[in-house]
C-alpha positions as CSV (number, residue, x, y, z in Angstrom):
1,X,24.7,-28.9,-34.3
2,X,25.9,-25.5,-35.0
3,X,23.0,-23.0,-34.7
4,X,24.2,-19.5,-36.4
5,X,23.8,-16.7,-33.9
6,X,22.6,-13.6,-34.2
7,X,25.3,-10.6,-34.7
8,X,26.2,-9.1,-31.3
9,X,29.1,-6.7,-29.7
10,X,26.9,-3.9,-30.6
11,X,24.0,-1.5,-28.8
12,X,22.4,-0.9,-32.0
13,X,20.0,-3.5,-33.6
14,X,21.4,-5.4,-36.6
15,X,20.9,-4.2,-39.9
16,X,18.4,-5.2,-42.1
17,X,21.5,-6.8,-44.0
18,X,22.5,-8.8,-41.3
19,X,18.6,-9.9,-40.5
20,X,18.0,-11.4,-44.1
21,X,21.9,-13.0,-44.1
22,X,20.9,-14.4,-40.2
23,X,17.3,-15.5,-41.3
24,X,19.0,-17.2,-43.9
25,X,21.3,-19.6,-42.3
26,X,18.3,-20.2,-40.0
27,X,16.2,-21.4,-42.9
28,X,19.2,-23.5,-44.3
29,X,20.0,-25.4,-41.3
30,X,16.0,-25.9,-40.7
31,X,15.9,-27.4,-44.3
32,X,19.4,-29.4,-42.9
33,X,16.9,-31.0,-40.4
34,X,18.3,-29.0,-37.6
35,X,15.5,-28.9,-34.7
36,X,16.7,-26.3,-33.0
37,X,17.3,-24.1,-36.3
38,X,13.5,-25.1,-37.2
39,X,12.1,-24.1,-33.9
40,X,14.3,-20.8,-33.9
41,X,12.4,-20.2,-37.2
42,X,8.9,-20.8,-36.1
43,X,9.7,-18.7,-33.4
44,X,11.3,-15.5,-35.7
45,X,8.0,-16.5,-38.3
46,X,5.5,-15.5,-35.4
47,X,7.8,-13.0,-34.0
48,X,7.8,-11.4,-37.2
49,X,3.5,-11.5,-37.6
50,X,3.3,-10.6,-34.2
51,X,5.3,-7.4,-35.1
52,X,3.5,-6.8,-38.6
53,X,0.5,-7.2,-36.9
54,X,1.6,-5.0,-34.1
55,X,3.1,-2.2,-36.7
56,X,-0.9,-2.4,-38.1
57,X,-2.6,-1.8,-35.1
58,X,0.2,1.2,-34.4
59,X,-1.3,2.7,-37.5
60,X,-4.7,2.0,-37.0
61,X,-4.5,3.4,-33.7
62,X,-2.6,6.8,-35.4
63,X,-5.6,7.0,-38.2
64,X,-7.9,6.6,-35.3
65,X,-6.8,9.3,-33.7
66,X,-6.4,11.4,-36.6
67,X,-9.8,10.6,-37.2
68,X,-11.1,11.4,-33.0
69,X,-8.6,15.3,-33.4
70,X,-10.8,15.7,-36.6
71,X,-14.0,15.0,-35.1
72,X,-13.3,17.3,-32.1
73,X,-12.2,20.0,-33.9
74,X,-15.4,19.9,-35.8
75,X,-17.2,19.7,-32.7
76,X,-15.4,22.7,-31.2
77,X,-16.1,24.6,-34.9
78,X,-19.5,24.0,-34.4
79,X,-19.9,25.2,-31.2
80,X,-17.6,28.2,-31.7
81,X,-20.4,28.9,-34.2
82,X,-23.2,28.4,-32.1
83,X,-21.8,30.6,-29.8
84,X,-21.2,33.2,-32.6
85,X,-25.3,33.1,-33.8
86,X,-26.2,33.2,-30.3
87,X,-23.9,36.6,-29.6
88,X,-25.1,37.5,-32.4
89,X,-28.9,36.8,-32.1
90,X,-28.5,38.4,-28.4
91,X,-26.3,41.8,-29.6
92,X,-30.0,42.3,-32.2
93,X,-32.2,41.5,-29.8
94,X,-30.3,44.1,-27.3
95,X,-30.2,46.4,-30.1
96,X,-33.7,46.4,-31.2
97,X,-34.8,46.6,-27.8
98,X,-32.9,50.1,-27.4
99,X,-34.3,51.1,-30.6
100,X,-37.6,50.6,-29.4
101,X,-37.0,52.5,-26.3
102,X,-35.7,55.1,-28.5
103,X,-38.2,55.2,-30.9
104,X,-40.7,54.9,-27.8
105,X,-39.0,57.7,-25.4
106,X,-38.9,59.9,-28.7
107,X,-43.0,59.7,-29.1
108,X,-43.7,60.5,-25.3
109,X,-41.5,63.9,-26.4
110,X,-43.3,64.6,-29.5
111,X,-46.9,64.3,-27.8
């Protein structure tokens, strides 16, 4: 039984080209009543859901993310802003306070 081998003599992965032609002959000595053939296709069949399912969960996992930055930097937004109105809340408070010194300190001279 002559299984078809994957193409080899190079580093790189095989093309999508050579997948589909290699996948191929699989299938056609599978349908030939090849065992070994069908069991390297069940194998390349879960292989390749394993890897689609794999691929989803990469880009679940990136949206996710995406999702968790935008979150934070809402979160740091909102207490950057916080911050602000309470700077802001305490720079009047200190300000009205010396006004009323001011305005206090100016009636002691006046009486």
């Amino acid at each position: 039984m002559n299984q078809p081998t994957p193409p080899r003599g190079r580093q790189l992965l095989p093309t999508q080209p050579e997948q589909r032609a290699y996948l191929k002959s699989i299938r056609e000595a599978a349908d030939r009543g090849d065992l070994s053939a069908m069991a390297s296709a069940l194998f390349l069949t879960k292989l390749a859901e394993q890897i689609e399912a794999t691929e989803e969960l990469g880009s679940q996992i990136r949206r996710l993310t995406i999702t968790v930055e935008a979150e934070a930097s809402r979160q740091r937004s909102r207490h950057t802003q916080e911050d602000m109105n309470a700077a802001i809340g305490n720079f009047r408070s200190t300000v009205f306070a010396a006004l009323d010194r001011a305005q206090a300190a100016q009636e002691l001279e006046t009486k």
